[in-house]
N, C-alpha and C positions, 0 to 999 in steps of 0.2 A: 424324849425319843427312845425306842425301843431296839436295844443292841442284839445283835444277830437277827438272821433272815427267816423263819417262820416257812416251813415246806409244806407245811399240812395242815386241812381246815381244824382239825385239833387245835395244831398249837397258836392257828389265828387267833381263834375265839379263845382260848386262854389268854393271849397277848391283849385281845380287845378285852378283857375284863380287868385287866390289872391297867389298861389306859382310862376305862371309866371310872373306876373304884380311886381312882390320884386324883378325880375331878369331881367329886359327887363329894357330897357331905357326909361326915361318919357315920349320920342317920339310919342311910342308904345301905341298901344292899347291890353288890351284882354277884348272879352266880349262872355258869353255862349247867345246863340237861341236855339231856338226849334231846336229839328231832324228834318228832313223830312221824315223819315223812320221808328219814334217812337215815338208814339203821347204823352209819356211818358220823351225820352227823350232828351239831350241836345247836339247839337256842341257847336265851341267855332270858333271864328270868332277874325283872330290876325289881327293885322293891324301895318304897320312902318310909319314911318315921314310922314307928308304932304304927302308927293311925292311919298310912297313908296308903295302904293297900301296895298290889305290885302288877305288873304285867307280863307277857311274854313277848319276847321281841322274839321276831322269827331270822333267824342270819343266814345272812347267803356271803359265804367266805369261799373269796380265791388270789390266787399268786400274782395274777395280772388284770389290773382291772382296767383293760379297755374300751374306749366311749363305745365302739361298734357292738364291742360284747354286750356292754350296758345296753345296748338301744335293744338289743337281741330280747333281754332279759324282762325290758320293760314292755315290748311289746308282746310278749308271750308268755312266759312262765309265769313273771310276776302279777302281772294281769288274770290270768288264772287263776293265782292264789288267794290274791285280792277279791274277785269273786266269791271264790270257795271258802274264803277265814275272816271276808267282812273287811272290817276297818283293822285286821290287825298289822301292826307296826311291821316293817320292813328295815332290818338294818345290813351295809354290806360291810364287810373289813377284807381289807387287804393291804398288804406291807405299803404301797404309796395309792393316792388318789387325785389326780390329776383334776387342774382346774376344769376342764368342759366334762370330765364325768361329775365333777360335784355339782354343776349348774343341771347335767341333765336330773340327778337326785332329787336337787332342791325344786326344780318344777314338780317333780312329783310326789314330793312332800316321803323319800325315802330318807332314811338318816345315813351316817357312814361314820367309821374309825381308821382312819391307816394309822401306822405305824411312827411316821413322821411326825404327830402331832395335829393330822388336821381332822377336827372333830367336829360333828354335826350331828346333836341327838335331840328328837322335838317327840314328846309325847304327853297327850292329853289326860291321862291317869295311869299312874301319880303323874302329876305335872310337873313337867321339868323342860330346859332349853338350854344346849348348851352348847356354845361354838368355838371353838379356836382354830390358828392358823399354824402351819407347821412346813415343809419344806415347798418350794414352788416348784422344784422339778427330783425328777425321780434321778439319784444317786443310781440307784444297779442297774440302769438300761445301760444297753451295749448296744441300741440299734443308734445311731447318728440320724437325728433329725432335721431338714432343711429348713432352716427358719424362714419365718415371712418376712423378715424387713428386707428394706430395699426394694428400688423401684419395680426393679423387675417381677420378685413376687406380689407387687402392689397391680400390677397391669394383669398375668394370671387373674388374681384373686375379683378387678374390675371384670374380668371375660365371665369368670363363673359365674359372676350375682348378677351381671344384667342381661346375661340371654339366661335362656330355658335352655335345659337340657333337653335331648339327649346330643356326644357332641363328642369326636372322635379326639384322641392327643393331638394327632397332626394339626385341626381344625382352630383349638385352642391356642398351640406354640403358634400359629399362625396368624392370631388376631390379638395376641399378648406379646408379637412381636420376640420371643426367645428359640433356644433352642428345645428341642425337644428333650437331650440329657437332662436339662436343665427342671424343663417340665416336671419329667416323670419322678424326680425324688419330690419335687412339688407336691405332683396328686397322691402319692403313696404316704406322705404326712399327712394330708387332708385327708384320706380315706382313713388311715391309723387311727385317724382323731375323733370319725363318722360324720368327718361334715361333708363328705360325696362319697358315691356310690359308686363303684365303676367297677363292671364287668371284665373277669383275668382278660387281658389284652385285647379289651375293647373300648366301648364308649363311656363316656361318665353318663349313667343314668340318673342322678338324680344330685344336688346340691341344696343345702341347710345355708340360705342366705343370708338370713339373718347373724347365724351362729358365726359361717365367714366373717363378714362385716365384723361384727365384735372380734374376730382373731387376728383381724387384720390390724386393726384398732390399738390393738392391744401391743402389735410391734411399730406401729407408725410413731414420729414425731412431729407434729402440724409445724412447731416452732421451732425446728432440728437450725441449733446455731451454725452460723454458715452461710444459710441458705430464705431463711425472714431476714426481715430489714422492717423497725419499728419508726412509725412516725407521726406527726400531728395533724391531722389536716387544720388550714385556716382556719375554714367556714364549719367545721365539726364532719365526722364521718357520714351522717344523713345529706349534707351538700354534696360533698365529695361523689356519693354517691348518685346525685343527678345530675351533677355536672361530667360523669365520665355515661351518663345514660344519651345525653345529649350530643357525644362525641363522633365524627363520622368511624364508620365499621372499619377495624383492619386487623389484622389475620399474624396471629391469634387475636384476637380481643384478651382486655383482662378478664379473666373468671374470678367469678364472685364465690366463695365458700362458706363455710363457718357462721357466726351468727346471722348474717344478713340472708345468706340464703335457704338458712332454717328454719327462718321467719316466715319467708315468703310462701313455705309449704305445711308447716305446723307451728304454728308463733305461741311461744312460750311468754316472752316477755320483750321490752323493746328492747332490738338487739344496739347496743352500743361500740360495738369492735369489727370495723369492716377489714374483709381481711381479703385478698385478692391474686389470685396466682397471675405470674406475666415473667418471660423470660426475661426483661431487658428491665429490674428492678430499679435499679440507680436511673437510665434514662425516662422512663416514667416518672420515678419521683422529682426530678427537675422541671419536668415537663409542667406537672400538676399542684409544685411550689409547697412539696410536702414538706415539713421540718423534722429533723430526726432528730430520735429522743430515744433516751434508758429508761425512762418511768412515763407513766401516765399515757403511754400512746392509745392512740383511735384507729389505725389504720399500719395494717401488717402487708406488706410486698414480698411474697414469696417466688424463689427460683427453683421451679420442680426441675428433679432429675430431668425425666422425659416428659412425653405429653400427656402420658395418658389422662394425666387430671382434666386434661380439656375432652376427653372423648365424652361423647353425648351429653356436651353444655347446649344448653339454649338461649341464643342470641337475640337479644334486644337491644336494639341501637348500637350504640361501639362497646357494650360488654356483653361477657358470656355467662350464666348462671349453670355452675357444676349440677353436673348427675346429681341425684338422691343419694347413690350408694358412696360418691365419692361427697358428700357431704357429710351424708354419717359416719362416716370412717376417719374426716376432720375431726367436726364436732368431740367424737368419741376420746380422740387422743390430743384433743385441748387442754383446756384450763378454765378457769373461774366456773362460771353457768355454763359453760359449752357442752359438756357431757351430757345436762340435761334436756337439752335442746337437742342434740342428737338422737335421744332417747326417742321425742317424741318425732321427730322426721321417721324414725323409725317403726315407728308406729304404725302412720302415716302410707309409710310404703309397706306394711302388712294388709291396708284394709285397698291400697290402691295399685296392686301387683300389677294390674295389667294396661296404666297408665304407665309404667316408667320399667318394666321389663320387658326384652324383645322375646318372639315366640322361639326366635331361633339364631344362630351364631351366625347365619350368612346373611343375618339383617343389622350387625354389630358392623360400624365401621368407624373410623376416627371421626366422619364429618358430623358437626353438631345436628338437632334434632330441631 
């Protein structure tokens, strides 16, 4: 990690050259030149063994590197450049780099160096690949960010991914059930991070559902102790599971999550671990003669905070089968094969957007689908 804070694209790229030069072999060369394109500032000219020729990396160095700035960047400047200089290398540095800007990099096959240690350099000649990780959250912000855990951001985060934008605060605290103080340091993290768009003191235009989902994911706990309750079923979790299909309907139904119903939309493999949200956990499990158990369970009973896990389940017979996006947001923050199972529900609801998102927020309501 790199002591003191770096003010100027100078002393960035000075800084990123003494982080690659600790990581490259003594072979190796790094050295920064002048831009050609800023009479201000600097590339960084890598070079391998003797023999292995060298490149010009072109760097785009700054103090803050924000997802939104990034999307800025990549949609225009960098793109242009890309055009104009071919296949040439694209590296950014900045004192930290946050996880949703390194994914959006990594889609775009740009590299990056913050200061923290988190390194990502991929180039085709001289060939080289080099990754590490380094801090997860940025030490010198001083802005306080509203995190997503917790139900309440969990029901937001459900409003945004399954309607369409476009969709006023009010409309949103109003179908996510909170306040709107509440909201709005919400959407001002979301938007900080570029995953919505929203207009100074107006509508959210636009929402990165996918990228939601994963951030939501990322602060959920599917097995948050507490609130699972693990057990055996007799007959194995495939009975279980038509023995509560066959059940007459009552309100709520159990909702199905996790492998069983990632299965049923993109099947990866046979799912083995049914796992079922219902408020009244303990009286279900008596009902249905489960055995509780510390190891080897088939069958998880979950006590969600609120409801929103059951908003837009589809019911068949006496259970309900959870939303897509609250599937993959399980999935995502599981365990064993669940993640990758969520991956491809994900998928799934990329090619089939307009099966399983509403056109609009006043077609969003708690009753199932």
């Amino acid at each position: 990690m790199i002591t003191g804070a770096p003010t100027t694209e100078r002393e960035l790229v000075e800084a990123a050259v003494r982080v690659l030069s600790s990581r490259l072999p003594a072979s190796w060369s790094v050295a920064a030149q002048p831009s050609t394109g800023d009479a201000g500032g600097a590339d960084l000219l890598i070079g391998g063994p003797s023999s292995g020729g060298q490149t010009l990396v072109l760097v785009e160095a700054t103090v803050r590197a924000a997802p939104r700035d990034i999307e800025a960047l990549l949609g225009g400047p960098w793109r242009r450049l890309r055009r104009k200089m071919g296949n040439q290398p694209i590296l950014l540095v900045a004192p930290y780099v946050g996880e949703r800007v390194r994914d959006l990099l990594v889609e775009e096959n740009i590299s990056y160096v913050d200061l923290t240690g988190n390194v990502r350099i991929s180039l085709d000649y001289p060939g080289i690949f080099i990754e590490t990780q380094g801090a997860t959250s940025d030490a010198s912000a001083t802005k306080q960010r509203t995190s997503l855990r917790g139900a309440k951001a969990g029901g937001v985060a459900r409003v945004l991914v399954d309607a369409a934008p476009p969709y006023s605060a009010a409309e949103i605290a109003a179908a996510a059930g909170v306040n709107e103080g509440y909201l709005s340091r919400i959407l001002a993290t979301l938007q900080d991070e570029g995953l919505i768009d929203r207009e100074l003191f107006g509508p959210v235009t636009r929402v990165d559902w996918a990228a939601l989902i994963r951030r939501r994911a990322q602060s959920a706990d599917l097995f948050r102790r507490g609130r699972s309750f693990r057990y055996i079923a007799r007959q194995g979790a495939a009975a279980l599971l038509e023995e509560l299909r066959q059940r007459p309907p009552s309100s709520p139904s159990p909702t199905i999550t996790g492998s069983f119903a990632a299965a049923r939309l993109a099947p990866v493999a046979a799912p083995a671990l049914l796992v079922l949200y219902t408020p009244v956990a303990e009286a279900l499990a008596t009902e249905l003669g489960l055995l509780p158990t510390d190891a080897g369970a088939d069958t998880v009973l979950i006590q969600p905070e609120n409801d929103v896990v059951f908003t837009g389940c589809e019911r068949e017979g006496g259970i309900g089968w959870a939303a897509p996006s609250q599937v993959v947001i399980d999935c995502l923050s599981g365990s064993g094969r669940m993640p990758s199972e969520g991956e491809a529900v994900l998928e799934w609801m990329r090619e089939h957007e307009r099966r399983w998102r509403l056109p609009a927020i006043d077609a969003r309501n708690g009753a199932p689908r």
